[in-house]
C-alpha positions in Angstrom: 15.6 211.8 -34.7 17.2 214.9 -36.6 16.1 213.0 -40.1 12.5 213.2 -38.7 12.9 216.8 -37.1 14.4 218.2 -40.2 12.0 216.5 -42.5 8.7 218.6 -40.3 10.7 221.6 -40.5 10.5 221.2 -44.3 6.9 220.4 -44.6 6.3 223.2 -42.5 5.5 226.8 -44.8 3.0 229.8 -44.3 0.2 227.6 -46.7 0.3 225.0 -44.0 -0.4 227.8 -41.0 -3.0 229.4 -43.0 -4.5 226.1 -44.0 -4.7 225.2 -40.3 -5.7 228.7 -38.9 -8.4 228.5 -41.9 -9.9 225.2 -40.3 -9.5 226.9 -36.7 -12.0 229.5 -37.8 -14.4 227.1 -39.8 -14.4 224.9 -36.4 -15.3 227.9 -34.4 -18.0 229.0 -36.6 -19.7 225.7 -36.4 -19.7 226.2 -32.7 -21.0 229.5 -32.9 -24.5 228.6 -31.4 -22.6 227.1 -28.2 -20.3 229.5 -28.1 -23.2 231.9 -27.9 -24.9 229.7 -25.1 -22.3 229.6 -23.6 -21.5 232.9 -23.6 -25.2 234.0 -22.1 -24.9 231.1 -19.3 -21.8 232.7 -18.1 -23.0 236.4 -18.0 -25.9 234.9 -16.6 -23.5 233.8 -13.6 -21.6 236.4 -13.4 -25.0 238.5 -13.0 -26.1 236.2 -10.2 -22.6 236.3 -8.7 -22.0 239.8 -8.5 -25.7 240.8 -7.5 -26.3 238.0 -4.7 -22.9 237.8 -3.1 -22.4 240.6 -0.2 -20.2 243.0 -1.4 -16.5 244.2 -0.1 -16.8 247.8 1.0 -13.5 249.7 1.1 -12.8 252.0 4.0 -9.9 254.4 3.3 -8.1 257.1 5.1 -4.9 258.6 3.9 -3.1 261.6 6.1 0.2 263.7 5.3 2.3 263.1 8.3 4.8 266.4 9.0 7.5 265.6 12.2 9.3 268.9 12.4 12.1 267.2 13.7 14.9 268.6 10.3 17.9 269.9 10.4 16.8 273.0 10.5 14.4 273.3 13.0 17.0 271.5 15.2 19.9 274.1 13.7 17.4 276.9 14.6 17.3 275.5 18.2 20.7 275.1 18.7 21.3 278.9 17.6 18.8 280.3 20.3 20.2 278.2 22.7 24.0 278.9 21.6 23.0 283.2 21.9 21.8 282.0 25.8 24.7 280.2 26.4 22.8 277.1 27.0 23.7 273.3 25.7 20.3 272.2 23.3 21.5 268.9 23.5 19.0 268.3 26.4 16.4 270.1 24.7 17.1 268.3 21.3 15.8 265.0 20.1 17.0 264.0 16.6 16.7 260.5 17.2 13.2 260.1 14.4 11.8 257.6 17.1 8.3 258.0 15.0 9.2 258.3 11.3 6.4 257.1 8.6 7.9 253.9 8.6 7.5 253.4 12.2 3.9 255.0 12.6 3.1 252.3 9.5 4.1 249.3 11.9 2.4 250.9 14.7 -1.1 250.9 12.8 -0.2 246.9 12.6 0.6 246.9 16.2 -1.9 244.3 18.2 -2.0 246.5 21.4 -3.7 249.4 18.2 -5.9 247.2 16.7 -7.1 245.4 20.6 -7.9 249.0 21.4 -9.9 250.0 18.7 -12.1 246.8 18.7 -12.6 247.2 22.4 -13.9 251.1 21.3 -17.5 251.9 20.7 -19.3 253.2 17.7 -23.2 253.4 17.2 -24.8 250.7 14.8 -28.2 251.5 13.8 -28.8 254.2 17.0 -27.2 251.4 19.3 -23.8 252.0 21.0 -22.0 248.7 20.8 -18.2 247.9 21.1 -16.3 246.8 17.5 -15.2 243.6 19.0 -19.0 242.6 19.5 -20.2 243.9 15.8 -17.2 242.0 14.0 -17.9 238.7 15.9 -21.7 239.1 15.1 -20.4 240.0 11.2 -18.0 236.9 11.4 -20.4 234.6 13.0 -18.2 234.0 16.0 -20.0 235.6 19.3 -22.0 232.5 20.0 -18.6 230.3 20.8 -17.9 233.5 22.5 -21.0 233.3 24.5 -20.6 229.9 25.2 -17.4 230.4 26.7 -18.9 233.1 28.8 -17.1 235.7 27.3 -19.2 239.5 26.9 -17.0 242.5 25.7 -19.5 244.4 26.7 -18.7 244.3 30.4 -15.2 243.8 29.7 -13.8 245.9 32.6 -16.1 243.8 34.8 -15.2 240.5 33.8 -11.4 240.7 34.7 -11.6 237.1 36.6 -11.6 235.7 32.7 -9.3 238.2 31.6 -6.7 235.4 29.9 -9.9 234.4 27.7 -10.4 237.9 26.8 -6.8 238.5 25.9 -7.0 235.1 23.5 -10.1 236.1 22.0 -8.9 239.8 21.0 -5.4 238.4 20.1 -6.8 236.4 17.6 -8.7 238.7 16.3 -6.6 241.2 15.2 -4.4 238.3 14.0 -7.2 237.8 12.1 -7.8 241.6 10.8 -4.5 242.0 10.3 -4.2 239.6 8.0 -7.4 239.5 5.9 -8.9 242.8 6.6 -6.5 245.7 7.2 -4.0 247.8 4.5 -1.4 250.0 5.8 -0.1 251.5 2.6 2.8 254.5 1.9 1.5 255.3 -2.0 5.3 256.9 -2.6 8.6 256.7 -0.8 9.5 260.4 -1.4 6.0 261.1 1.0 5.4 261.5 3.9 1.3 260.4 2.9 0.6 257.6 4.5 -3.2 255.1 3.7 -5.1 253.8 6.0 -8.0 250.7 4.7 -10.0 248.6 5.9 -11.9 246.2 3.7 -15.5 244.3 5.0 -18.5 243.0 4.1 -20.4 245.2 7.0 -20.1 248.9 5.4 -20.5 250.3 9.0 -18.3 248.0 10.4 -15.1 248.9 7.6 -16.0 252.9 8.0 -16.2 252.9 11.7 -13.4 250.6 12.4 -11.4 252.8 10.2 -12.0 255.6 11.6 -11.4 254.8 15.1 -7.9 253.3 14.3 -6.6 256.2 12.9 -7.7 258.6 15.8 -6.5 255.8 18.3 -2.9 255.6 16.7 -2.7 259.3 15.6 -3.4 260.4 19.3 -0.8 257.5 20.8 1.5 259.4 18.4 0.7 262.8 19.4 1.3 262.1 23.2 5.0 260.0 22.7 6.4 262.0 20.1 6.1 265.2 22.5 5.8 263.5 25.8 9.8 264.0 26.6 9.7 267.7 25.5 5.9 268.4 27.2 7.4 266.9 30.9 10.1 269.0 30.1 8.3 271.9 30.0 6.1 271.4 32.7 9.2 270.9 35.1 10.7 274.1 33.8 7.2 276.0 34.3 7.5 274.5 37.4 10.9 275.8 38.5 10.1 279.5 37.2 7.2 279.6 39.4 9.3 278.3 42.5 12.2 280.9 41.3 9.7 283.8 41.1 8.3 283.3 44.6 11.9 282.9 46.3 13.0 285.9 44.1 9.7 288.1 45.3 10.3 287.1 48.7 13.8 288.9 48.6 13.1 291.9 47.0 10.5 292.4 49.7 13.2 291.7 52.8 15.6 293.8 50.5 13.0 297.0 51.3 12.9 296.0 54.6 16.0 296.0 55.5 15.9 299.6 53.5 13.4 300.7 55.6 14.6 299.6 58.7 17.8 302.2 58.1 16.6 305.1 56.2 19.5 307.5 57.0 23.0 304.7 57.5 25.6 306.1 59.9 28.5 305.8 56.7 31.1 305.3 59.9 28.8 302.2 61.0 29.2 299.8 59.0 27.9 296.5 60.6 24.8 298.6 59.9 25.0 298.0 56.1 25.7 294.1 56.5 22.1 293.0 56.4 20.8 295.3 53.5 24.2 294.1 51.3 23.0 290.0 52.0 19.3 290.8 51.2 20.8 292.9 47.9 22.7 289.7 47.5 19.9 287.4 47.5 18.1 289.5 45.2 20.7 289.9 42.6 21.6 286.4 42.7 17.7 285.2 42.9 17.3 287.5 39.8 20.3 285.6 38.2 18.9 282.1 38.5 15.4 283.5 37.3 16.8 285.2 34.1 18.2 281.8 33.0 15.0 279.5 34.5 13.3 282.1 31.8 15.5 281.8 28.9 15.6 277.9 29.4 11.3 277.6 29.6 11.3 279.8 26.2 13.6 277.7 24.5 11.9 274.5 25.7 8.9 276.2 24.5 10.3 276.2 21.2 11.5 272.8 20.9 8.2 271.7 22.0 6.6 273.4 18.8 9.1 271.5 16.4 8.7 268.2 18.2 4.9 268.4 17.8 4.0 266.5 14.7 1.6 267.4 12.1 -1.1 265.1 10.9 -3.3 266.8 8.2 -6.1 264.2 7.2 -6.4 264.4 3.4 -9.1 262.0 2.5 -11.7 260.1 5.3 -14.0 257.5 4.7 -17.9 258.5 3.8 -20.8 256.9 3.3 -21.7 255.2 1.3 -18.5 253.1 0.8 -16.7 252.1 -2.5 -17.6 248.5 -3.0 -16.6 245.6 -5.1 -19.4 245.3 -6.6 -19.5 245.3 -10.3 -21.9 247.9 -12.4 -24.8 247.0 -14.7 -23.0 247.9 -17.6 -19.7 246.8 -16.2 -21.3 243.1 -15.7 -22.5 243.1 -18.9 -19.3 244.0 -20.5 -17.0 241.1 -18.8 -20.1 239.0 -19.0 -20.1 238.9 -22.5 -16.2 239.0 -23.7 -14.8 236.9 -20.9 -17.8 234.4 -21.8 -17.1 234.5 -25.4 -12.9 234.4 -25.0 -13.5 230.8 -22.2 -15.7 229.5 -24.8 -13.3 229.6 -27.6 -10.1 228.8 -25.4 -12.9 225.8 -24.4 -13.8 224.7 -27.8 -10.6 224.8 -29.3 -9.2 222.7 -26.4 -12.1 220.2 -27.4 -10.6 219.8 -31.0 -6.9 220.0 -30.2 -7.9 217.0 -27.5 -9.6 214.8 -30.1 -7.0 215.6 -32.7 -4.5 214.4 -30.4 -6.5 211.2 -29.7 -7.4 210.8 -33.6 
C-alpha cells in the first residue's frame, strides 16, 4: 500500500493538474449549449416561483425600553426621604421585576398572544377578531365551525369554553413558533424588535401592532401598580388627615370664643381651649408627615414609570420576500449557470469513475 501511494505521489506534478483542469474546461465548453438551457429553464422557474407563490410580508416594530429604576434615581429617593426622616425602603423597588429580558419573554407569553388574537382589527371595512382572520388565512375555521366553535361570540359561548381554550392554545403554539420574532439587536440596549412574518399583509401589520400595545400596556400597569396603590392610599390618608385637622382648628376657635376674657386665677377655665390646642397641634403633626410621605411617593412613582418610545412601526405596504425583477434575473442566471456546471461536472466525474 505505501509502494502504491508513494508511486501516485510521484506521478502527480503541476502538468498533470493543468492537463486535467485543461480537459475540465474543454468538457464544459462542449456542454455550453445545455448549460445555457439549463440555465434559462431554471430562471424560468425561479421567475414562476417567486411571482406565483404568496409572498412573506414582514411586520416589524422595534421600541427603546427606559425603566427608571438606577441607582440613582433610587439614591436620589433615598436622600429626599433621608432629609424627612423617613425609611424609602417602602417606597423603593430595586428588585428589576420587568427588565428587557423579561418584557422579551412576556411578548412569547400564551396569555399575550391569546389576547391579541381574541382582539379586533378592521379587514377590508369589516371589524373581525385576529383569531377568526388567521384561521380563515390558515385554512382552519371550517374544523372550527364544525366543532361549533365562533370567536366571534366568544364571551357568549362560555358553556364550550375548554374548546375555546384548546383552540387559542394551539394557536399561539403555532405563532409562536412559525410566525413571531422577539429579537434584542444588541445586549448593551435597551431596543427591543418586535416581527411578525405572514402571508396575509393585513393580518402580520395588524397582529403586530396590537401585540405590542397589549404587552406594552400590561407593562405599564405592573411595573407601577405597587407604587400607583401606594399613592392612592397616601392621597387617601391626607384627605382623611385634613378633614380631622380642619375639624380641630374650628373647635380650637370655639373654645376661644366661648372665653374671650379667661379669669388667669380660674384655671379649669383654660382646660378645654389647651385639649382643642392639643388636638390641633398634634393633628397638624401627623398631616405634615402624611404630606411629606405623598410627595415622596409621588416621586418614586415618576421613576418607577417606564418609558417606551416606539422607534420604528409597521406601515403599509409591508417588506416582502418577494424577489425584484432585476434581482430574479440576477440569481436566475448565475445560480442556473453555477448548478449546471457543479451538474455536468458531476456527470463526467460519475462516468470516469465507472470507465
Amino acid at each position: 500500500f505505501r509502494r502504491v501511494l508513494f508511486r501516485s505521489l510521484d506521478d502527480f506534478s503541476l502538468k498533470t493538474l493543468l492537463e486535467t483542469i485543461k480537459n475540465w474546461l474543454s468538457f464544459l465548453l462542449s456542454k455550453s449549449k445545455d448549460i445555457i438551457k439549463f440555465s434559462f429553464l431554471f430562471l424560468l422557474l425561479l421567475l414562476a416561483y417567486n411571482y406565483i407563490k404568496s409572498p412573506i410580508h414582514y411586520a416589524k416594530t422595534t421600541f427603546v425600553l427606559d425603566s427608571q429604576s438606577s441607582s440613582n434615581s433610587i439614591g436620589d429617593v433615598a436622600s429626599l426621604a433621608s432629609l424627612a426622616g423617613i425609611n424609602a425602603s417602602s417606597f423603593i423597588d430595586a428588585s428589576g421585576l420587568f427588565q428587557i429580558d423579561n418584557i422579551q419573554e412576556l411578548y412569547k407569553s400564551n396569555s399575550m398572544i391569546i389576547e391579541t388574537l381574541l382582539s379586533k382589527s378592521t379587514f377590508d371595512n369589516n371589524e373581525i377578531s385576529l383569531i377568526n382572520r388567521f384561521g380563515e388565512i390558515e385554512k382552519i375555521n371550517r374544523k372550527w365551525k364544525k366543532l361549533g366553535v365562533d370567536f366571534d361570540n366568544y364571551k357568549i359561548s362560555k358553556n364550550n369554553k375548554r374548546l375555546h381554550d384548546s383552540i387559542l392554545i394551539e394557536a399561539s403554539e403555532i405563532i409562536k413558533k412559525e410566525y413571531l420574532i422577539v429579537d434584542k439587536p444588541s445586549r448593551k440596549t435597551t431596543i427591543l424588535e418586535i416581527g411578525f412574518d405572514h402571508k396575509d399583509e393585513l393580518l402580520a401589520k395588524n397582529f403586530n401592532e396590537n401585540l405590542v400595545t397589549i404587552v406594552n400596556d400590561f407593562y405599564f400597569k405592573t411595573k407601577t401598580q405597587k407604587s400607583g396603590k401606594n399613592l392612592e392610599i397616601l392621597q387617601r390618608q391626607r384627605d382623611s388627615v385634613k378633614i380631622v385637622l380642619d375639624k380641630s382648628i374650628l373647635e380650637l376657635a370655639n373654645e376661644d370664643q366661648r372665653v374671650p376674657n379667661p379669669n388667669p386665677l380660674a384655671k379649669t377655665n383654660l382646660v378645654p381651649y389647651q385639649k382643642a390646642l392639643i388636638e390641633v397641634q398634634s393633628n397638624g403633626a401627623i398631616y405634615q408627615q402624611v404630606v411629606t410621605q405623598l410627595e415622596l411617593a409621588k416621586v418614586t412613582h415618576r421613576n418607577n414609570t417606564p418609558l417606551i418610545q416606539i422607534i420604528d412601526k409597521p406601515t403599509l405596504p409591508l417588506e416582502n420576500s418577494k424577489l425584484k425583477f432585476i434581482e430574479s434575473l440576477i440569481y436566475g442566471i448565475f445560480g442556473g449557470f453555477l448548478l449546471a456546471i457543479i451538474y455536468f461536472s458531476l456527470v463526467r466525474l460519475y462516468h470516469s469513475l465507472i470507465k
